[in-house]
N, C-alpha and C positions, 0 to 999 in steps of 0.2 A: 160202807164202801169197801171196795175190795181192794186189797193191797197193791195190786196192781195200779189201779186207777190212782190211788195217794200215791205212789210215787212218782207219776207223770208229772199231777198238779204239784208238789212238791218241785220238781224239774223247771217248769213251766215258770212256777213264782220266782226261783232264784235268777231265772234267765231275763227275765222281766228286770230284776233290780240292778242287776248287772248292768242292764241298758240304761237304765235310766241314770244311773251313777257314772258312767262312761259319758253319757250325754251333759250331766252338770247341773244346777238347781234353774237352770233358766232364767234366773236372776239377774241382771247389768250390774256392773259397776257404777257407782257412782260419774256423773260424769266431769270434767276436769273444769274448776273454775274459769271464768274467763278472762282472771287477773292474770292467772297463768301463763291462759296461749297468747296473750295480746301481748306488747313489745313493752316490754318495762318502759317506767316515766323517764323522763330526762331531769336529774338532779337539778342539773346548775347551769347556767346561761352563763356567757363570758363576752361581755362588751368592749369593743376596744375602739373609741374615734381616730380612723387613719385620713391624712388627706384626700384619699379617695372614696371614704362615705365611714359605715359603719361597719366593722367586723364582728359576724357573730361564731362563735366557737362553741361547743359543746361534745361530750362522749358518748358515743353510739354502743349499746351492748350487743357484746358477741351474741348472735345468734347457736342454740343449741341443735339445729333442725333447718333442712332448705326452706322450708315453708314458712318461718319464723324468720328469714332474714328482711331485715330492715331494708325496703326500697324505696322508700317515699316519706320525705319530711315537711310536715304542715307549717309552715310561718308565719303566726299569729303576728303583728305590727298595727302600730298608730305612734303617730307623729303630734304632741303637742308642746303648746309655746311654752316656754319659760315657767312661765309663774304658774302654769295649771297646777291643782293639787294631786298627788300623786296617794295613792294607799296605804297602808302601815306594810311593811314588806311581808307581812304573811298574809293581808287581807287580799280578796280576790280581786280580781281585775277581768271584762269583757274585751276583747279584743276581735274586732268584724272580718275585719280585712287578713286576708291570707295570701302566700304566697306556697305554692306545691313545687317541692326542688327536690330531683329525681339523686338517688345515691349510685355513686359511681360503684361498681362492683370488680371483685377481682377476677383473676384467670380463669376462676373456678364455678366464677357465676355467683359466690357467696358475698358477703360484707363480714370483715373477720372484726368486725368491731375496730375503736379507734374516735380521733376527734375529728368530728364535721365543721368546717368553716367556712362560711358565707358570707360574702362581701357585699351590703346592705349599700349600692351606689346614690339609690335614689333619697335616703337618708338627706332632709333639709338642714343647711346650717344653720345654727341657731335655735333649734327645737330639739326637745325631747323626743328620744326614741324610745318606745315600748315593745317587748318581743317576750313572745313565747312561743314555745315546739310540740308538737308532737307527732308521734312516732306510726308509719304503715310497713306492716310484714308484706310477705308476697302473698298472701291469705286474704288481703285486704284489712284486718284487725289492727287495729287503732290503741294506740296509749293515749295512757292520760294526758293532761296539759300540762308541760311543767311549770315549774315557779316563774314568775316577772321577772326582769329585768331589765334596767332605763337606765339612759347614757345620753348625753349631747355633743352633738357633733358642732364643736368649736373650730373655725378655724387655727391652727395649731399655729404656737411662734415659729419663726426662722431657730435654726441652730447656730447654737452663736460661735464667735467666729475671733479670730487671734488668741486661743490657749495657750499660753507659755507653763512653764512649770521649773522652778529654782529649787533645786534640792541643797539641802544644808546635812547637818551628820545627824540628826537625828528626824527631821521634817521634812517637808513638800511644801512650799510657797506657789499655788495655782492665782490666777489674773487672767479676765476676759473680755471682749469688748461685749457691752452693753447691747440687749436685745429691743429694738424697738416697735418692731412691727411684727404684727398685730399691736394694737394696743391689751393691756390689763397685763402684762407681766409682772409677776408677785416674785419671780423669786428662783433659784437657781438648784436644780440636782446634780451632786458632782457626784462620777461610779468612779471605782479603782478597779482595777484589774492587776490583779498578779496572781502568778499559777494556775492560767487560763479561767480564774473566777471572776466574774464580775459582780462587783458590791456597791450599794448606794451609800454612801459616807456621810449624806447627811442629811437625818432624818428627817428636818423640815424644808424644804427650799431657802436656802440663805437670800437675805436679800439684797447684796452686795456681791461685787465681780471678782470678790477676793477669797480664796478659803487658803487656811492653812491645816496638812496633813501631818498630824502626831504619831499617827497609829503605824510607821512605818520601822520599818527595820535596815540599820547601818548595813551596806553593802547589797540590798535586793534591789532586784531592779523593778520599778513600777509603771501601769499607762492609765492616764488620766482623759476622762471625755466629762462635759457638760450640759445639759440641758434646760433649755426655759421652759419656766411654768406659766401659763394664762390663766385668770379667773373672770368667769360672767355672771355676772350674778351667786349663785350657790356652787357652782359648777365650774371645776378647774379640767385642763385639759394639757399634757405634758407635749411639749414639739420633739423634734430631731435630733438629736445629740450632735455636740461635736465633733471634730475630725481626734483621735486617739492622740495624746501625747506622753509621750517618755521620763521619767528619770528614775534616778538611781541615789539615793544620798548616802553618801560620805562625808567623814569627817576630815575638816577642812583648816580645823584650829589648829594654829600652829601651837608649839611648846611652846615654857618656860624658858627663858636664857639660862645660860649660865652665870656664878655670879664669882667673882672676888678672886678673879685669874692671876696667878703669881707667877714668876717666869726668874731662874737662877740659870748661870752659866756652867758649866762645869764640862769637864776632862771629856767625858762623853759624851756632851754634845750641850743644848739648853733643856734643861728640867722646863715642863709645865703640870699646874696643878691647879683645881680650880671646885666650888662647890658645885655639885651637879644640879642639874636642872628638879626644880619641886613637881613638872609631870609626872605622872605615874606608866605611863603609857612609851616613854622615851625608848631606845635602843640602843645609844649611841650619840658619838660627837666629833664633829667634824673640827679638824686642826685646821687652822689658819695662818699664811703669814704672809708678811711684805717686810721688802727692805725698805729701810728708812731712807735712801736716798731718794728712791721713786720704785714707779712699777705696779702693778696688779698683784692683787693677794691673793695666793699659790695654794689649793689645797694641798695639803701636805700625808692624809691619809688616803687611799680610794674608799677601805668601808669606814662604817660609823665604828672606833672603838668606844670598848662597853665601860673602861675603866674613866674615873677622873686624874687621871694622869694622864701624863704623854714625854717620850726623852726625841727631840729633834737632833737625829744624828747626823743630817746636811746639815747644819749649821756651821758656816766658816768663821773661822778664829779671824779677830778683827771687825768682825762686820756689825754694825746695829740691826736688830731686827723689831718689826712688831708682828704681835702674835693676837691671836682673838679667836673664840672659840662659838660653833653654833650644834647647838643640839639636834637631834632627828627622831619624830616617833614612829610608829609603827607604821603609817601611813604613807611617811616620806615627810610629812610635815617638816618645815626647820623652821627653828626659832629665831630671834633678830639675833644679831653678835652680841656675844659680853662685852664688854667693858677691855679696850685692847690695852696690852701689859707692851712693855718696852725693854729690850735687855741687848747690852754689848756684848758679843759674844768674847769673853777672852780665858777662855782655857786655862 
C-alpha cells in the first residue's frame, strides 16, 4: 500500500476512536434502588388519649428533592376491645382499614420535614386503638409501614381540685381534694416546676392526697400542679392537671433563748449579761424592759446587738426595772424571752 493511502487510514482510525471515546462506552449506570427514591419508613408512632379522641404524632423526613416531598400520609387503624390479644411489639400486625391525610405544605410548595399530628376523633372509648403510617412523595412512591402502636382511649379523670401547698424551711407540704369521677383512680402525679422546668416528682402515682416535697431548696420559690391517674383493666390513662400553685420555703424556727440574764446597777447606767443563745444561725439580741410599776416592755435597742452584754444608760437612779432578753436569727426569727432579771436602779 502506498504511503499515501496508510496515512489516510491511519487518519481515519484515530478519528474514529476519538468519536467513539467522546461518545462513552454506552453503558447505564446502575439504576437507583428503590429503597432510595421511596420516602424513608416512619420510626416511631406517638399515641396520646386526649378527651377529644386519639392523638397521633410522628416525624416526617425532610425531603432532599421536590419530587421526593412527602404529600400523602396512609393511616392504617383497627379498633379492638379490651381483652383482644395484641402481638409481641416487634411481630407483625395487618391492618385493612386506612385513612389518606394530605400534608400541609410550606410557601415554597415543600414539606421541610418536622412532626405530623392527627387527631384520631372517631377513636371509641373503651377500646384499643391500632395505627400505623406510611409515607407518599409527589412521585407517588410509598414507604414502608412503620412499626404498631396501640393506646386506649379512656375516659380521662377530672383535674383535681383545692391544691394548697405549706412550705416549711426545708419542705413543701402539698394536700388535695380527692378525684372521684370517673371511677378506677389509682393514684396521683405531682410535677414541680422551678426555673421554667417542669418535673414529675413522683415516680409512681401516690395513692393518697398528700405529698411531702424534700427535694427543695431554702429561699426558691416553687409551683406545684397535680394529676389523677385511671386504670381499666391493663391500661391506665393520665387526666388534666391541676390549676399551678406557689411556694416558697423558709425557715421559720425560731431560735434558742437566752439563758441566765444577770442585771447589776452601777454609775453608768444598769449592766446586762447573759449566756447567748445555742443557735448557730443567731445575729443578734434584742434588750428588753419594763418598769416594775406598770407599763409595756420598751425595746431598748433598734438593731439586734452581736455582743452578750448590754450597759442601759436610760436608766433612772431610783427606779425598779425588769429586763428580758430575746434573740434574732438570720431570718428575723426571735426567740421566746429569757428568764426576766430584776434590778433597782441606784447608782
Amino acid at each position: 500500500m502506498a504511503p499515501q493511502k496508510i496515512a489516510f487510514v491511519l487518519c481515519v482510525a484515530v478519528a474514529l476512536v476519538a468519536m467513539v471515546m467522546s461518545l462513552g462506552c454506552g453503558l447505564k449506570a446502575h439504576p437507583e434502588p428503590y429503597s432510595k427514591l421511596a420516602p424513608k419508613k416512619v420510626a416511631k408512632l406517638s399515641l396520646r388519649p386526649v378527651k377529644s379522641g386519639m392523638e397521633i404524632s410522628f416525624d416526617i423526613p425532610e425531603a432532599d428533592r421536590p419530587q421526593r416531598t412527602v404529600v400523602e400520609v396512609l393511616l392504617y387503624y383497627a379498633y379492638r376491645p379490651l381483652g383482644a390479644k395484641l402481638p409481641c411489639g416487634k411481630c407483625p400486625i395487618v391492618l385493612k382499614k386506612h385513612r389518606s391525610l394530605k400534608v400541609a405544605k410550606d410557601k415554597t410548595g415543600r414539606v421541610r420535614g418536622g412532626t405530623f399530628v392527627f387527631l384520631d376523633s372517631q377513636a371509641p372509648f373503651g377500646r384499643v386503638a391500632i395505627y400505623q403510617v406510611a409515607l407518599k412523595d409527589a412521585t407517588g412512591k410509598r414507604s414502608p409501614l412503620s412499626p404498631w402502636a396501640a393506646a386506649v382511649r379512656l375516659a380521662p379523670p377530672a383535674a383535681p381540685t383545692g391544691l394548697k401547698a405549706k412550705a416549711a424551711a426545708d419542705s413543701v407540704a402539698l394536700s388535695w381534694r380527692p378525684v372521684t369521677k370517673p371511677g378506677g383512680v389509682i393514684g396521683y402525679i405531682v410535677y414541680r416546676k422551678a426555673e421554667k422546668k417542669v418535673t414529675p416528682i413522683t415516680p409512681k402515682p401516690v395513692k393518697t392526697t398528700a405529698f411531702v416535697d424534700h427535694g427543695v431548696i431554702t429561699g426558691h420559690t416553687y409551683a406545684y400542679q397535680v394529676a389523677a391517674v385511671r386504670k381499666k383493666g391493663r391500661h391506665t390513662i393520665k387526666g388534666a392537671p391541676s390549676a399551678w400553685v406557689q411556694a416558697t420555703p423558709a425557715d421559720t424556727e425560731p431560735p434558742a433563748a437566752p439563758k441566765e440574764l444577770v442585771t447589776v446597777s452601777a454609775p453608768a447606767g444598769v449592766y446586762l449579761r447573759f449566756v447567748a443563745s445555742a443557735s448557730q444561725d443567731v445575729v443578734g439580741y434584742f434588750i428588753m424592759r419594763q418598769s416594775k410599776s406598770g407599763g409595756a416592755w420598751v425595746r431598748l435597742n433598734p438593731k439586734p446587738v452581736k455582743e452578750n452584754a448590754f450597759v442601759d444608760k436610760t436608766a433612772k437612779p431610783g427606779e425598779t426595772y425588769l429586763y428580758r432578753v430575746i434573740a434574732v436569727d438570720q431570718r428575723g426569727n426571735r426567740s421566746t424571752p429569757s428568764t426576766v432579771a430584776e434590778v433597782a436602779h441606784q447608782p
